[in-house]
C-alpha positions in Angstrom: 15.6 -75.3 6.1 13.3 -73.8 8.6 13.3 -70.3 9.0 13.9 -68.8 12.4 10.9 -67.7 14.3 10.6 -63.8 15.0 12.8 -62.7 12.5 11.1 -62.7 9.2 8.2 -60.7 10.7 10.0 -58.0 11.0 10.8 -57.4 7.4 9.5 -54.1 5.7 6.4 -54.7 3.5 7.6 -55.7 0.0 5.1 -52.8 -1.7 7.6 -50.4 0.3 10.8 -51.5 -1.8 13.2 -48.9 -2.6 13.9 -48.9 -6.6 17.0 -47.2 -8.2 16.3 -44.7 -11.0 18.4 -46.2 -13.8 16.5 -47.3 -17.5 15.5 -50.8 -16.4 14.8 -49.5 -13.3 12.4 -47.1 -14.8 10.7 -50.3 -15.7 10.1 -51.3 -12.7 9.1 -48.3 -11.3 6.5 -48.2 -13.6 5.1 -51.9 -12.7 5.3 -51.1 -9.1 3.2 -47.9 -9.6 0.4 -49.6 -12.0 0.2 -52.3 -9.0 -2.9 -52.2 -6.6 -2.1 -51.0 -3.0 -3.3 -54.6 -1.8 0.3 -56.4 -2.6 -1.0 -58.9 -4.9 1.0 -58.7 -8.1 -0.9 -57.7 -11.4 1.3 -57.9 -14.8 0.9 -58.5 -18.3 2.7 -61.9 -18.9 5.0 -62.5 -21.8 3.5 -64.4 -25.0 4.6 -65.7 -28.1 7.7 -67.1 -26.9 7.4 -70.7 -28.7 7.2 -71.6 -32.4 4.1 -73.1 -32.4 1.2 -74.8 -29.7 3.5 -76.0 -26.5 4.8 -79.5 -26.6 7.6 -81.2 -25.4 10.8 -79.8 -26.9 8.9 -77.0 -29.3 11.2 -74.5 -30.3 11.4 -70.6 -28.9 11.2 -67.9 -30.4 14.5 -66.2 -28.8 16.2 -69.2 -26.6 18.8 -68.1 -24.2 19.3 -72.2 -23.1 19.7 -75.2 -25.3 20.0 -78.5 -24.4 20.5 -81.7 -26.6 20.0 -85.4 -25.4 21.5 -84.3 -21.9 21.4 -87.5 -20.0 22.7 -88.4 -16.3 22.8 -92.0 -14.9 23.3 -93.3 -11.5 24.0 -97.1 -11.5 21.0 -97.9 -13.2 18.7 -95.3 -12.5 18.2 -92.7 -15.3 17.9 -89.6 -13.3 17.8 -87.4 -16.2 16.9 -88.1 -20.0 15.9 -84.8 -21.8 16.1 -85.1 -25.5 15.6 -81.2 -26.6 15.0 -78.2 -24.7 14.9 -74.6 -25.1 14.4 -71.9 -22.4 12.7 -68.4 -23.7 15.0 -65.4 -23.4 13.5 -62.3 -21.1 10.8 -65.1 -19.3 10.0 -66.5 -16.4 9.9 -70.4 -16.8 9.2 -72.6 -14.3 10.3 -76.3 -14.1 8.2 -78.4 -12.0 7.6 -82.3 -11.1 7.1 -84.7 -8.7 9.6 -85.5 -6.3 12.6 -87.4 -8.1 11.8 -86.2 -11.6 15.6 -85.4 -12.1 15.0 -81.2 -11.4 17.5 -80.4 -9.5 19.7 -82.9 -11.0 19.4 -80.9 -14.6 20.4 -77.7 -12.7 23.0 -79.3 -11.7 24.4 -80.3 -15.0 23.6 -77.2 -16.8 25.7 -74.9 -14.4 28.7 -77.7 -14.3 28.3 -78.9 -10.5 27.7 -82.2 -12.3 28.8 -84.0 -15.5 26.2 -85.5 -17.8 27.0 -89.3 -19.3 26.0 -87.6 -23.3 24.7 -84.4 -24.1 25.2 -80.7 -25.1 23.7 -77.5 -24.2 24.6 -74.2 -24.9 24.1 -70.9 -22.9 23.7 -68.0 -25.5 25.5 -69.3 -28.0 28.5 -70.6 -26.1 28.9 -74.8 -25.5 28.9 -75.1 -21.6 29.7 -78.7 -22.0 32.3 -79.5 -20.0 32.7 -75.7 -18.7 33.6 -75.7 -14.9 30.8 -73.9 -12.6 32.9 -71.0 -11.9 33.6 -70.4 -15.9 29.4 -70.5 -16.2 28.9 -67.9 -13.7 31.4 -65.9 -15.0 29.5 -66.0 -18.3 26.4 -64.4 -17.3 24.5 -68.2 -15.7 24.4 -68.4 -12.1 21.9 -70.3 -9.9 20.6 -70.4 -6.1 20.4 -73.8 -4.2 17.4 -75.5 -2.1 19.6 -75.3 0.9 21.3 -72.1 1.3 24.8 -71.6 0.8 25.6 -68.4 2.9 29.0 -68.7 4.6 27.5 -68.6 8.4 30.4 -66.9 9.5 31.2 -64.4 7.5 28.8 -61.0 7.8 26.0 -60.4 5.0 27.9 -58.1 3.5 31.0 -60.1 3.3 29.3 -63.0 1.6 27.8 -60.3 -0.7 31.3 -59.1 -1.7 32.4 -62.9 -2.5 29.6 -62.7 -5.8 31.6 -60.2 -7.6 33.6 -61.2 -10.7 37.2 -60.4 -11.9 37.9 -59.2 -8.5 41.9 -57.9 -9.3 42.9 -59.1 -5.2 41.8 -62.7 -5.5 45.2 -63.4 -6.8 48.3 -63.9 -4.3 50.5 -61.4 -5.4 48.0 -58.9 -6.0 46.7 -59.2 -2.9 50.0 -57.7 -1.6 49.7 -54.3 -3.3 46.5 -53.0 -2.6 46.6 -50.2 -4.0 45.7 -51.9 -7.4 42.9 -53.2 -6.4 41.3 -51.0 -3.5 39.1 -48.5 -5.7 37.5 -51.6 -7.7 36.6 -52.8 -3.9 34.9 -49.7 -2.9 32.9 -50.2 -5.9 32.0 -53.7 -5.1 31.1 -52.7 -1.7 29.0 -49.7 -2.6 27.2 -52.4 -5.0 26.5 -55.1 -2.4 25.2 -52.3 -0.1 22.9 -50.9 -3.4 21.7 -54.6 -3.8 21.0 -55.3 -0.2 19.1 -52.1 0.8 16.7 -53.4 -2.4 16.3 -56.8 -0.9 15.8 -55.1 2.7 19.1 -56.8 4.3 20.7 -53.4 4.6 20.0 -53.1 8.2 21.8 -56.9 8.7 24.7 -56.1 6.7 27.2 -55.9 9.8 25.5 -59.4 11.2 26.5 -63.2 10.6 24.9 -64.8 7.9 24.3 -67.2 10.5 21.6 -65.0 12.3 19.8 -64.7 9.4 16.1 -66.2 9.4 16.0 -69.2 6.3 13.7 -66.3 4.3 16.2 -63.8 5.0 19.1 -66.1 3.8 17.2 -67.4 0.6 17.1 -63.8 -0.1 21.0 -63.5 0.7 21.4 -66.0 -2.5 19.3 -64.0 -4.8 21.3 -60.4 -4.0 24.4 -62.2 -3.8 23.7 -63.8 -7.3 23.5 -60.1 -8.8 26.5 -59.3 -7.6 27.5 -61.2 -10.8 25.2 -59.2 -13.0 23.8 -62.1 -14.4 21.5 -62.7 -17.9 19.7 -66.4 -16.6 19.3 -66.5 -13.4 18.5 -70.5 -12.3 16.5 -70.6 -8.8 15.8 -74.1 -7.1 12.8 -74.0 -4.4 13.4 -70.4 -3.9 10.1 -70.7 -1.9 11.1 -73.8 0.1 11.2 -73.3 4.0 10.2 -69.8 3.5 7.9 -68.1 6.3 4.8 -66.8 4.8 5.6 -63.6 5.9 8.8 -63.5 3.1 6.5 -65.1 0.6 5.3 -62.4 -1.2 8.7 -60.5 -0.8 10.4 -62.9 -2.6 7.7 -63.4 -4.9 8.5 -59.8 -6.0 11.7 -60.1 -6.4 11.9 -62.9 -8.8 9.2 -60.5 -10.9 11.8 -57.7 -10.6 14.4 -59.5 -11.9 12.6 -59.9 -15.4 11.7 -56.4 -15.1 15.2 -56.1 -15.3 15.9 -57.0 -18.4 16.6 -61.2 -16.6 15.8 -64.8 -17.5 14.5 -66.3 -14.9 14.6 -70.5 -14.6 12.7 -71.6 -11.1 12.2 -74.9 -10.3 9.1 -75.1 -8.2 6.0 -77.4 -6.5 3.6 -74.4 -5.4 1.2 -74.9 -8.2 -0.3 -71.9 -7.5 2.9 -69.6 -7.3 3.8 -71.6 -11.0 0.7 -70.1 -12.5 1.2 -66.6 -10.9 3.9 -65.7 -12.1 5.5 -67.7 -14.7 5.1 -67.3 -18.6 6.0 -70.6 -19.6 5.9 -74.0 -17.9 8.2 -76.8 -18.1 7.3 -80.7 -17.2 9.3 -83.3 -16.1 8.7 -86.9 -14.7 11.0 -89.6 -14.7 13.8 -87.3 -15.8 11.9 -86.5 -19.0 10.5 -83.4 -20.4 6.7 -84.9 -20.6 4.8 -81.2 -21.2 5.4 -77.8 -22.1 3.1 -74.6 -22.3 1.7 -71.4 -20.7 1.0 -72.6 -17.2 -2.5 -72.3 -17.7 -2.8 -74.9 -20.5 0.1 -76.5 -18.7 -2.3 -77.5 -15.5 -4.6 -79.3 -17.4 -2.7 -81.1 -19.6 -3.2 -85.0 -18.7 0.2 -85.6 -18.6 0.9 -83.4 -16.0 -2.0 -85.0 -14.1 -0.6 -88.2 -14.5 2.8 -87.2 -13.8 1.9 -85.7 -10.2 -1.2 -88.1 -9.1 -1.3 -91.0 -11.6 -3.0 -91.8 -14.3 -6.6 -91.1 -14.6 -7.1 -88.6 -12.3 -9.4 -85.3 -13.2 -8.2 -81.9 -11.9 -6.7 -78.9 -12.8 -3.5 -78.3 -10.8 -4.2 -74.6 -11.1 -6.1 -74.9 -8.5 -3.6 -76.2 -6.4 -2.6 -73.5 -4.0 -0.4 -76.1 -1.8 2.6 -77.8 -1.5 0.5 -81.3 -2.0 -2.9 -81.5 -4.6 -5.8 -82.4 -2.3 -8.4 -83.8 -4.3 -11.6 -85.8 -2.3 -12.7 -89.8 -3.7 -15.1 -88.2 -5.9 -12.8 -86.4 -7.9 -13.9 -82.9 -6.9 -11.5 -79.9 -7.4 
C-alpha cells in the first residue's frame, strides 16, 4: 500500500512519545531516557536465548512458539516445509527470505487463517493445531497483515474498540440490555483512547480509517492488536509502504513492545532494520528454515547469501540498508 502524501509528515516526532507510568512502563521510561536526543535507538540486545551456537532448528532457552514438521502444499509446490522451530520468549525475532520463501504463508498457519497438510505447533504450551484464528487471538497470539486490514469506514476509534476480547454485547441478547455491558465499554473505550494517544492517532480518533495515510494505518494494526493484550505479537512487513517519515516511529514501537514485557515475530526484507533491532534471526528459502542466529552472525552466514543472491556470492547482508542488496561485478560490499 502507498501511503498518502502529506499526511505522515505531520506526525509528532517519535522521541516525543507520551509513556504511561505503570511497572513495565517504568521500563520503558527508563530506555527512552538512556536514549541519545538524535532518535537513533541504542539498547542492550537480549542474549543467550538458544541452547547452543545458532543452527537450523536449535533449541531456546525459554520458547514461547513450537512448531513440528508444519508443512503446506499447493498442488505441487511445497510452500512451506519447516521441520523444527522454536521462537525465544521476551525477543524480538525476525523472519526473513527472499520473495516466495513460504513467510507469510507460515504466519498464516500458525495463527489458523490457514490449515497445514501435517504438523503441530504449540503456543505456550497449548496445541494451536487446528485452533480457529479467533480462539488464537483470544489466547494471547495475534498478528498484523502486509496489507492493512482497517475497516475504512468505520472511525479509528471504532476499529480500535473491535480488538477487545470477551466483549459481554457481542452477543444478540445481550446486546438488548445494555446495562450489562455499558461500564465494561467505557473501559474499552478509555483503553483504545490510552493506546492511540501512545501511537499518536489520538487526534484522528473521530476520522475514517479511510483517511488514514498507509503509515498511519500500519500503526492502526499494531494499537488495535493491544487492544487484545497480547504475549506474541506476529508482524508481516510492518515496514512495507511506509513513508520514511513513520519509519522510525514505528521502529520504536515494535522496541516498546518488548519493553513491555512482548514477543515480538516480524517478518522483514530491510536488512538493515533486521540487524537493528532484532535479537535473533530466522532463515527461510524454499519454505525451509535454512539458518538461525544473532543477526549479526546471521548476515554472513553463506546460506543466507545464497538463499537471497545465489550461490557464490561474497557479502555481508548487514550491510544492506535497502529493500534490494546492491553489490557491483567485482564483488565489493
Amino acid at each position: 500500500m502507498v501511503p498518502e502524501p502529506g499526511t505522515a509528515e505531520q506526525e509528532v516526532p517519535a522521541e516525543q512519545e507520551d509513556v504511561h507510568a505503570a511497572s513495565p512502563e517504568d521500563v520503558v521510561a527508563e530506555r527512552e531516557a538512556a536514549e541519545p536526543a538524535a532518535g537513533s535507538i541504542k539498547r542492550v540486545k537480549s542474549t543467550g536465548l538458544a541452547q547452543g551456537p545458532g543452527t537450523p532448528g536449535i533449541p531456546k532457552v525459554d520458547p514461547i512458539l513450537i512448531v513440528d514438521n508444519v508443512t503446506r502444499n499447493f498442488g505441487g509446490v511445497t510452500a512451506v516445509d519447516v521441520n523444527h522451530l522454536e521462537i525465544p520468549r521476551h525477543a524480538i525475532t525476525a523472519l526473513i527470505g527472499p520473495n516466495g520463501a513460504g513467510k507469510t504463508t507460515l504466519f498464516n498457519l500458525l495463527c489458523g487463517f490457514d490449515k497445514p497438510n501435517t504438523g503441530t505447533w504449540t503456543y505456550d504450551g497449548h496445541s494451536l493445531a487446528g485452533v480457529p484464528s479467533f480462539k488464537v487471538a483470544r489466547m494471547g497470539q495475534v498478528r498484523t497483515f502486509q496489507l492493512t486490514k482497517a475497516l475504512s469506514l468505520l472511525s479509528v476509534l471504532e476499529n480500535m474498540k473491535l480488538g477487545a476480547k470477551n466483549q459481554r454485547g457481542e452477543s444478540f441478547w445481550a446486546a438488548l440490555m445494555p446495562w450489562t455491558w455499558k461500564k465494561q465499554e467505557i473501559e474499552i473505550t478509555e483503553k483504545a483512547r490510552d493506546l492511540l494517544k501512545r501511537f499518536k492517532l489520538d487526534a484522528k480518533e473521530q476520522d475514517f480509517a479511510a483517511s488514514l495515510s498507509g503509515g498511519q494505518r500500519k500503526l492502526l494494526d499494531m494499537a488495535r492488536a493491544l487492544m487484545n493484550d497480547p504475549n506474541l505479537v506476529m508482524l508481516d512487513e510492518p515496514m512495507a509502504g511506509v513513508n520514511p517519515a513513520l519509519t522510525q516511529s514505528l521502529l520504536d514501537h515494535v522496541l516498546d513492545l518488548k519493553d513491555r514485557g512482548m514477543t515480538v515475530l516480524f517478518v522483514e526484507h530491510d536488512m538493515h532494520m533486521v540487524r537493528h533491532i532484532a535479537d535473533w534471526v530466522v532463515v527461510m528459502a524454499e519454505g525451509k528454515i535454512v539458518a538461525e542466529g544473532p543477526p549479526e552472525t546471521v548476515m554472513e552466514d553463506q546460506a543466507v547469501i545464497d538463499a537471497y543472491l545465489g550461490a557464490h556470492q561474497d557479502v555481508d547482508l548487514g550491510v544492506v540498508t535497502g529493500r534490494i542488496p546492491t553489490i557491483d561485478t567485482k564483488g565489493s560490499k
